[in-house]
Rosetta silent file (secondary structure, phi, psi, omega in degrees, C-alpha in Angstrom):
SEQUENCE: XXXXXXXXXXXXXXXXXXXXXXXXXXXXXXXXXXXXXXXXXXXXXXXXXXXXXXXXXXXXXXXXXXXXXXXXXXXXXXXXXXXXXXXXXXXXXXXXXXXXXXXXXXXXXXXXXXXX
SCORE:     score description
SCORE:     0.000 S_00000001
   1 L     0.000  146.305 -162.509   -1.756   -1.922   15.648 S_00000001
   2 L   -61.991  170.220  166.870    1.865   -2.633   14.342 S_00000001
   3 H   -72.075  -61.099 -167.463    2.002   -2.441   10.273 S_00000001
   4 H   -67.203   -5.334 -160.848    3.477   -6.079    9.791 S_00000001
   5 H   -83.672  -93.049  157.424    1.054   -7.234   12.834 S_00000001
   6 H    11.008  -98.359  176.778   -1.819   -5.659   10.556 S_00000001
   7 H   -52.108  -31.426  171.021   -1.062   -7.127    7.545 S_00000001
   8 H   -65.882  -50.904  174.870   -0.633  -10.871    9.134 S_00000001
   9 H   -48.223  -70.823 -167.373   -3.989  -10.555   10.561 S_00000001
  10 H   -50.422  -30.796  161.596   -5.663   -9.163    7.765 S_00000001
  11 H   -74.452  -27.942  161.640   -3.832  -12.385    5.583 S_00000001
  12 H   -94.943  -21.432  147.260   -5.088  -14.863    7.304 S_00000001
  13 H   -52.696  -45.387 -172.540   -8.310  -13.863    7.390 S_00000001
  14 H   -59.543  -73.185 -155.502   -8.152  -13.237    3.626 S_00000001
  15 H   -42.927  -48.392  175.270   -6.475  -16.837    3.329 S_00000001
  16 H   -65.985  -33.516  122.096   -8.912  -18.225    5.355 S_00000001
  17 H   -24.574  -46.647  160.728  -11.885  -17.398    3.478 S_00000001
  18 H   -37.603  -59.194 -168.799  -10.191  -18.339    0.506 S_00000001
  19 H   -61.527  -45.797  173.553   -9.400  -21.413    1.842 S_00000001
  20 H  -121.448   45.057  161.232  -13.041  -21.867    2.625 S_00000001
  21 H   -73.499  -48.572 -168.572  -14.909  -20.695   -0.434 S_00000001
  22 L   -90.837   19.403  173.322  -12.809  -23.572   -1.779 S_00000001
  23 L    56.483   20.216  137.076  -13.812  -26.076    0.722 S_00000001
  24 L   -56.255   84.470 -156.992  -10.369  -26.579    2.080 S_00000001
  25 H   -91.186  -42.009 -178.805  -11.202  -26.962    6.105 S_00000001
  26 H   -49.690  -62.093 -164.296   -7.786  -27.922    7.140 S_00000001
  27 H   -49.626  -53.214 -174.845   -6.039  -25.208    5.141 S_00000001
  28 H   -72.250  -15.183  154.301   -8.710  -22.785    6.545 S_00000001
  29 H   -53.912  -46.841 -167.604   -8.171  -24.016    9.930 S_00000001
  30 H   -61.231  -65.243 -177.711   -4.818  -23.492    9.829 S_00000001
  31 H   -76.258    3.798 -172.638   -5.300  -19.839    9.184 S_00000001
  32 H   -98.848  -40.804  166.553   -8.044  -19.001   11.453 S_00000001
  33 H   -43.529  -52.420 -174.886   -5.706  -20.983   14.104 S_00000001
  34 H   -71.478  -55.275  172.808   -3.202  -18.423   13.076 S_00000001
  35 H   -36.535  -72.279  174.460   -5.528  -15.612   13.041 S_00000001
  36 H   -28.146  -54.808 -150.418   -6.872  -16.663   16.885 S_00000001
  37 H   -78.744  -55.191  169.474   -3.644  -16.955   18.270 S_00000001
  38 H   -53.595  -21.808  169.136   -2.526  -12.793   16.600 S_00000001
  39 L  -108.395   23.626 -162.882   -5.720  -11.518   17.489 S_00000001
  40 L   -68.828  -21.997 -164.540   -6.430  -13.013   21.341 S_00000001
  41 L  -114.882   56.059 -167.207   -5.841   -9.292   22.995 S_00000001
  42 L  -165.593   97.286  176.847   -8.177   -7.471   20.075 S_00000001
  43 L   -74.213  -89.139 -124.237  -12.047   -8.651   21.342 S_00000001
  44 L   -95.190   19.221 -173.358  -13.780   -8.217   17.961 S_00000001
  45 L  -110.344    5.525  149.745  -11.100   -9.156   15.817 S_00000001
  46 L  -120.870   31.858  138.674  -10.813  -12.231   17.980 S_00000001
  47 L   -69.078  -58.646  164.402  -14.176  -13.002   18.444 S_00000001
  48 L   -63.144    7.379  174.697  -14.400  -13.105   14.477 S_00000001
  49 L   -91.847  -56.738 -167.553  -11.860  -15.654   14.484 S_00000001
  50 L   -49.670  -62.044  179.471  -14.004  -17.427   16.596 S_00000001
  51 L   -52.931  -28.854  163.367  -17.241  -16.629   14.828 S_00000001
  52 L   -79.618  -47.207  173.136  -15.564  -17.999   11.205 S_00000001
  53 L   -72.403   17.470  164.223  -14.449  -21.184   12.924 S_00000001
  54 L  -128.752   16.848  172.626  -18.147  -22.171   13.896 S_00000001
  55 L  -101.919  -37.352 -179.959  -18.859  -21.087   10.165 S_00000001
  56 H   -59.596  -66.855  159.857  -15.979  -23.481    9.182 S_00000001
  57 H   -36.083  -47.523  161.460  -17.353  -25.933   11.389 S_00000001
  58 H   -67.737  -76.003  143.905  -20.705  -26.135    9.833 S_00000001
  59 H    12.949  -40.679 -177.468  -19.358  -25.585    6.337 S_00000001
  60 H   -87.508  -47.966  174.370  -17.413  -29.024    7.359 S_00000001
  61 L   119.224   -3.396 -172.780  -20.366  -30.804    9.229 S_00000001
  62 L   -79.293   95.219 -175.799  -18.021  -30.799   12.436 S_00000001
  63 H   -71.320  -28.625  158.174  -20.852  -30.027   14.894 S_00000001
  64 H   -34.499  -45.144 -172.032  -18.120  -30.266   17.822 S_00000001
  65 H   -70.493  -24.318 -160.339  -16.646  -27.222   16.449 S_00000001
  66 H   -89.387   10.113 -155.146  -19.557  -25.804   15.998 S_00000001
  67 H  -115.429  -30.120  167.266  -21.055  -26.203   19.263 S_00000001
  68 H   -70.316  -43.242 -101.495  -17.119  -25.347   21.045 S_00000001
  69 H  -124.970  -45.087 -169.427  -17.193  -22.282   19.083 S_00000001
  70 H   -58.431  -58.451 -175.728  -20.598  -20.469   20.373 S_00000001
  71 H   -43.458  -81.243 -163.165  -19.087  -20.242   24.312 S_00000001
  72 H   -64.460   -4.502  164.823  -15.772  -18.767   23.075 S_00000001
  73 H   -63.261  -63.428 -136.832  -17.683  -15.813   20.526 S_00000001
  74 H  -104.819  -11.573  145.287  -18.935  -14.561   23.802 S_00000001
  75 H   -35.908  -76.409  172.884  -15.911  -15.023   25.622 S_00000001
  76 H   -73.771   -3.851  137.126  -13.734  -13.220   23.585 S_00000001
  77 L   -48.512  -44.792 -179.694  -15.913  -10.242   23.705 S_00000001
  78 L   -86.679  -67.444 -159.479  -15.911  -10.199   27.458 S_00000001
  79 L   -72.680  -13.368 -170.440  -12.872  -11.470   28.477 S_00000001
  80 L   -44.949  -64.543 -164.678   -9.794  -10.513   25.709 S_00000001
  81 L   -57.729  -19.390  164.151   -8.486   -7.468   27.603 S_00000001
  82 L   -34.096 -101.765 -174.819   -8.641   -9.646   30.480 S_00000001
  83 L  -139.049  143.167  153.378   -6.940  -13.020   30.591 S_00000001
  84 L  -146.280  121.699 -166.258   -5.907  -14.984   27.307 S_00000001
  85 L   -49.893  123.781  137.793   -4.257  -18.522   27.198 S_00000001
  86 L   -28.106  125.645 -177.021   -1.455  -17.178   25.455 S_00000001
  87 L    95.331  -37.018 -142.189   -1.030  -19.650   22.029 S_00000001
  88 L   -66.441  153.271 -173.690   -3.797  -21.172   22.498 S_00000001
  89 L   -62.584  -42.714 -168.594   -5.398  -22.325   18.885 S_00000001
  90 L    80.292   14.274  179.467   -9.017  -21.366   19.494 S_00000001
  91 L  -106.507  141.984 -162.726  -10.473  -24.771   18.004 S_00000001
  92 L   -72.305    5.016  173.914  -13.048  -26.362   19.980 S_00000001
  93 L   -95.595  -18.466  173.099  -10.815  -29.707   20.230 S_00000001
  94 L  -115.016  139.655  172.118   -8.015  -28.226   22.732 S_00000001
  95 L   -16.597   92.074 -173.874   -9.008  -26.459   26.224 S_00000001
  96 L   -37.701   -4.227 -170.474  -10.073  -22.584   25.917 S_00000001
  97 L  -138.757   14.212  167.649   -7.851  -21.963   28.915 S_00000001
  98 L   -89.494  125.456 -172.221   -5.044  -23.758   27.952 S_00000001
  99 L   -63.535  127.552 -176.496   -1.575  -21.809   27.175 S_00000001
 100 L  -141.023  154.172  176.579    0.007  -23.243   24.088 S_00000001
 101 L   -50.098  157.166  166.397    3.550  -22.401   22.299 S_00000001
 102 L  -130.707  135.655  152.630    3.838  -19.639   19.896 S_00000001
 103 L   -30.111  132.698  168.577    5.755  -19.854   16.568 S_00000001
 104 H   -56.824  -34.004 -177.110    8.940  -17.500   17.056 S_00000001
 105 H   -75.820  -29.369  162.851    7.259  -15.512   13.560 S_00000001
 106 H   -43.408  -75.179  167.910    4.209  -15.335   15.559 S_00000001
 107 H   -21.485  -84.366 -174.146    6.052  -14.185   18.450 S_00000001
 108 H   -64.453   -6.850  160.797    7.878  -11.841   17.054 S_00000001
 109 H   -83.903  -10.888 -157.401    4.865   -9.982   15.091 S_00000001
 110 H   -89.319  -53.335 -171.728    2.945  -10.124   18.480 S_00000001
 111 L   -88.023   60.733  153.182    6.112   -8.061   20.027 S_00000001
 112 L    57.463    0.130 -178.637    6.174   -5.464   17.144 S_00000001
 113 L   -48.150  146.502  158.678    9.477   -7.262   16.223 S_00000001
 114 L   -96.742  153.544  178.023   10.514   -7.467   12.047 S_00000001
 115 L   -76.754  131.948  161.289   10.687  -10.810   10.273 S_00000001
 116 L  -104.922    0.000    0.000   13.629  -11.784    9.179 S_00000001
């Protein structure tokens, strides 16, 4: 895995725990959303995206999430090296198989590109 690729992952995970030690679900949303979309070709380090965002979910009380969330753990185990909606968020409110934009800084860490 790329260095700056790495380090984004590894930051949003951090942030996202942060974010929900301190009971900040959006914020931690945000980054596990972020997380999801950089780690969709990786099975366990996007399965652990998954697996925080039905911890997030409970942690919130959203039982939707938490109940979207189990299906896509076991998904993204089987299936990553597979097929992956490109973009897609990984939260149990938009379609697991839908294709969603990527951020150009997204983008460009996913193709080994530097930020500028």
């Amino acid at each position: 895995m790329k260095d700056a690729l790495h380090s984004a992952i590894n930051e949003a995970f951090e942030q996202a725990g942060h974010s929900m030690r301190k009971q900040q679900s959006d914020d931690a949303f945000r980054w596990l959303e972020r997380a999801h979309i950089l780690t969709q070709t990786r099975p366990y380090l996007h399965a652990k995206s998954h697996w925080m965002m039905l911890q997030l979910g409970w942690q919130a009380r959203d039982y939707r999430e938490v109940a979207g969330q189990l299906p896509r753990i076991v998904a993204a185990l089987l299936f990553s090296r597979i097929w992956v909606p490109a973009g897609n968020t990984g939260r149990a409110r938009v379609s697991a198989f839908a294709p969603m934009p990527i951020a150009d800084e997204l983008q460009q860490l996913l193709d080994g590109k530097s930020l500028r």
